[in-house]
N, C-alpha and C positions, 0 to 999 in steps of 0.2 A: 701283213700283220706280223708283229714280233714281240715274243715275250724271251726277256734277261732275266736269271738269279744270279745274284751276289751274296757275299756272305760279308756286313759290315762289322761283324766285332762279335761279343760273348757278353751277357749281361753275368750280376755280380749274384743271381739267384735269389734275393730277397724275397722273392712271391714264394719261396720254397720249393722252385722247380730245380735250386743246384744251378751250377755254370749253365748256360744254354745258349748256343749258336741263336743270332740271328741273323735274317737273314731280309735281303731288299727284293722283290717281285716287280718290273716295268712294262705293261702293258703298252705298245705302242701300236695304235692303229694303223700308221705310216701315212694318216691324210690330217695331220696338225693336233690330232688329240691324242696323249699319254698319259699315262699315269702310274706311282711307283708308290707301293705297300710295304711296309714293313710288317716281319711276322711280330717284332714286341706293340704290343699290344694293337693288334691288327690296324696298324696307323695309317692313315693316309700323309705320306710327307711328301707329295709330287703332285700335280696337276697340272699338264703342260698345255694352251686354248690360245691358238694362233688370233690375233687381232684385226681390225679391218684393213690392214697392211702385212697381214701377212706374217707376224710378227709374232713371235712364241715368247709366253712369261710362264713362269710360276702362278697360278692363281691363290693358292693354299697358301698360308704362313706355317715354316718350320722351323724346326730347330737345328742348329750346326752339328750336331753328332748324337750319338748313342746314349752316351754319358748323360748331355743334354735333357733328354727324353728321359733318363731313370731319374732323375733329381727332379721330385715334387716341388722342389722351391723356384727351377727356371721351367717347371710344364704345368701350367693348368689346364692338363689333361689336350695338349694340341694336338688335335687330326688322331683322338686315338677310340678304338669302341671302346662304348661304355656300356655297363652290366653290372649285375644281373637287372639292377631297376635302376636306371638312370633317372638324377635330379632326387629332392628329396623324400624323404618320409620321416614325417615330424615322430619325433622322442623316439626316431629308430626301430618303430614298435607299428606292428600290422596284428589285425585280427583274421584267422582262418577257419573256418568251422569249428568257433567254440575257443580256437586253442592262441595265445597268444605268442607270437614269435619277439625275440630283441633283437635287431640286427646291431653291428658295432656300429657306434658312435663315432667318425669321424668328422661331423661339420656341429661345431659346440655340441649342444645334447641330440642334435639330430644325424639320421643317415643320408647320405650323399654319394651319388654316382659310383654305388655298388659298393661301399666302404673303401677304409685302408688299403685294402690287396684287394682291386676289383679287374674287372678284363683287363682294363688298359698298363696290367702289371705283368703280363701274363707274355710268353711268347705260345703264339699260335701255332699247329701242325698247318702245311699250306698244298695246295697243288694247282698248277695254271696248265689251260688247255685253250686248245682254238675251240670256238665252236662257229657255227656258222651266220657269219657276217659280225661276230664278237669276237673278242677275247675274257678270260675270264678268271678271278683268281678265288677259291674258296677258301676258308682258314676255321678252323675246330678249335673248341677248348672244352675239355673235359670239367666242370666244374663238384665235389662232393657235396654230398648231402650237408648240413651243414655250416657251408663255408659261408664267412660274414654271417653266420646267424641265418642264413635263408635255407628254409626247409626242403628237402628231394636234391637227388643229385642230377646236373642239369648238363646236356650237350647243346653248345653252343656252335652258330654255324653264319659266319658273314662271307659274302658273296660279292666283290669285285666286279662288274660287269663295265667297259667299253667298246662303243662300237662306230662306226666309219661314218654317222650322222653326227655326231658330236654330244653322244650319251654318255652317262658315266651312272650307272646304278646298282645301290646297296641293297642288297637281299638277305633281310634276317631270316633267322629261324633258332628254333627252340624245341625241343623236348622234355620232360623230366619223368621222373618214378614218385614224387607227390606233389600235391597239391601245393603251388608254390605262386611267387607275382614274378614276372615279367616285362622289361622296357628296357630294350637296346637302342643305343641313338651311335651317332657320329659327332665326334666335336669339332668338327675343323674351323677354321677360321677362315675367311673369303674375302680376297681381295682381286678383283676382276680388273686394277691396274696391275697388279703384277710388284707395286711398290708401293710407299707414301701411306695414309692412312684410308679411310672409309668415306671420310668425310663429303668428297664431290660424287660418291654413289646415289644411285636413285633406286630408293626400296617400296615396295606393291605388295601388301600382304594379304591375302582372300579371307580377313578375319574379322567381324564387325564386332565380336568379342575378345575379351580381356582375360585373366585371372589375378587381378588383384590380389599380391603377395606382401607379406612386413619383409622386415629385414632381414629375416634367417630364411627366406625365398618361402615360406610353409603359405598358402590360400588361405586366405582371412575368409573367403565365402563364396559364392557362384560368380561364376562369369557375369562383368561386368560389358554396358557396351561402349566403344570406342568411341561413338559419333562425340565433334567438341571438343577430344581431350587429344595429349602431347600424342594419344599413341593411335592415332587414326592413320594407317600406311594404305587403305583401301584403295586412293590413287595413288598414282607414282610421286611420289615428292624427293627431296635431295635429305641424307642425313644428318649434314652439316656436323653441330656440334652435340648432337643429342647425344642422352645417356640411356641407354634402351639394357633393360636384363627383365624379360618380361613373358610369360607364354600367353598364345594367342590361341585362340578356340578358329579353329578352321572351319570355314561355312561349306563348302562340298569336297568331290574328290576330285575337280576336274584340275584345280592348282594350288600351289599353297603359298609362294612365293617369289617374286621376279627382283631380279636384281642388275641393274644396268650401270656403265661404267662410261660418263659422254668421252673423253678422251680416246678412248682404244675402241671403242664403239661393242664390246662384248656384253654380254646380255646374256644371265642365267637364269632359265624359269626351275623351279621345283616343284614336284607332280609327289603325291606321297597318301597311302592306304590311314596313315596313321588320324589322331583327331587334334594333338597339341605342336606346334610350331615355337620352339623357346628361341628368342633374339635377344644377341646378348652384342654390344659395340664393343668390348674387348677393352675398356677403358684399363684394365688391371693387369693387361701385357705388359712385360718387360720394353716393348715398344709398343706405348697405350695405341689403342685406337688399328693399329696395324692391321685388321681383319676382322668381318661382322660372324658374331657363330651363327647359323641357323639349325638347330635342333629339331627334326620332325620326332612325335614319340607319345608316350604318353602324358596325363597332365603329372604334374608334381601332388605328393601326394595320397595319387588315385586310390593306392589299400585302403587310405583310412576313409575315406569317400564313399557314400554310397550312390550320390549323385553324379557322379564320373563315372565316363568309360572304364568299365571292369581292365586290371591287369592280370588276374588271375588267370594261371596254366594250368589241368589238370591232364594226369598222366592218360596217355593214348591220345592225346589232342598235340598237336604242332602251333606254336606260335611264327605267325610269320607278318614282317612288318619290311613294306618296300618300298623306297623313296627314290626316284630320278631326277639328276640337273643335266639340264638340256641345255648346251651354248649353240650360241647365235652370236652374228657380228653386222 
């Protein structure tokens, strides 16, 4: 097993960190599974999943450079964590004992995947070790009280994990000093040929529920059930030309997702502590369709919800939220 740093460039300091080195972390197990993190915004831009021949792709959709990934206009948010509350909350506005919080508004009047300057603006502190029968890469971000509007100052903490079965698992966690919401996700984009689009994938989601969303992504109302409608993935079917940006209420914790590729014959399940699965077909890529997102996390929302799973952190408590994909060929 082998882990490489590099050092690919110096962001322009926008999040308000000042110039800051970043830098590339490659996990290589040495038996066909790798994988390469960037500290700005704890990215995944590598995933390297030998095929039934033997045959190593890129699974993830990136971007060409540094620059690439700082310009909001060529990144919707690719392969990067998101934070403090990923997905929305309608009017940017949550209630906490009594007290009403505003977060900034960047998606029209609502808040979205941790506003303006959220994690995935951020360059992360990082350190990679062996441990046994893994490799593993951790990344921090000191967040203030404050920041975006969200209440307590909060430490953040994603956790890299591959190992020699063909694992690849993100380990959140969280602390804060008040009473604040929580929902870290990953955004990657998945493509299990390595190229071309989504389309001849076959998707399996453990979800007989829906959440019915309008068009600013906010829940119109309780989970809805799938059975008869466009979004029943319950068996494996192909995804052809569908338009999916949808979160799905997951029925236990045994899986949340399978995603299979007949060409290369690779096959990803995803296994995940959380309750919401958001699938989105990436139609709005600069090369549409290019890669399926699957989002484990919580629902969209959930503050203003009393009927969803709580996001709520209070101090001396640990948020932690852990999701594995598991290749097979």
């Amino acid at each position: 097993m082998n882990i490489r740093r590099t050092t690919i460039g110096t962001t322009a300091g926008h999040a308000g960190q000042g110039p800051t080195r970043v830098d590339a972390y490659s996990l290589d197990t040495e038996k066909g599974l790798a994988v390469t993190v960037w500290t700005y915004g704890a990215t995944l831009v590598e995933l390297l999943v030998p095929d039934r021949d033997g045959r190593v792709d890129n699974v993830v959709v990136r971007l060409p450079d540094l620059e690439s990934y700082e310009d909001r206009s060529k990144n919707p948010y690719i392969g990067s964590t998101l934070g403090r509350f990923a997905r929305a909350v309608a009017g940017g506005r949550f209630e906490l004992d009594g007290v009403e919080h505003q977060l900034d508004r960047n998606y029209g009047r609502h808040h979205f995947h941790g506003g303006s300057i959220g994690f995935d603006r951020f360059v992360w502190s990082a350190d990679a070790e062996r441990r046994q029968g893994e490799l593993a890469l951790r990344l921090r971000l000191e967040r203030p009280d404050g920041d975006q509007g969200y209440p307590g100052a909060l430490s953040a903490e994603v956790t890299y994990r591959v190992d020699g079965d063909g694992r690849l698992t993100l380990d959140y966690r969280a602390t804060t000093t008040a009473s604040t919401i929580v929902a870290f996700t990953n955004h990657a984009f998945w493509n299990l040929a390595g190229s071309g689009t989504i389309d001849d994938h076959r998707l399996a989601l453990n979800a007989a529920r829906v959440l019915a969303c309008d068009e600013e992504l906010i829940p119109r109302g309780p989970p809805a059930g799938v059975a008869g409608t466009r979004l029943d993935y319950r068996a494996p079917r192909q995804i052809g030309d569908a338009r999916i940006d949808d979160c799905f209420v997951l029925d236990d914790p045994t899986w949340a997702a399978e995603l299979f590729e007949p060409s290369t014959g690779r096959r990803m399940r995803v296994v995940t502590d959380q309750p919401g699965l958001a699938v989105y077909s990436g139609d709005g890529l600069a090369g549409p369709r290019a890669g399926l997102c699957l989002q484990t996390g919580a629902f969209p929302d959930a503050p203003n919800r009393a009927d969803f799973p709580s996001a709520r952190l209070d101090p001396g408590m640990i948020h932690r939220h852990v999701t594995t994909h598991a290749f097979s060929r």
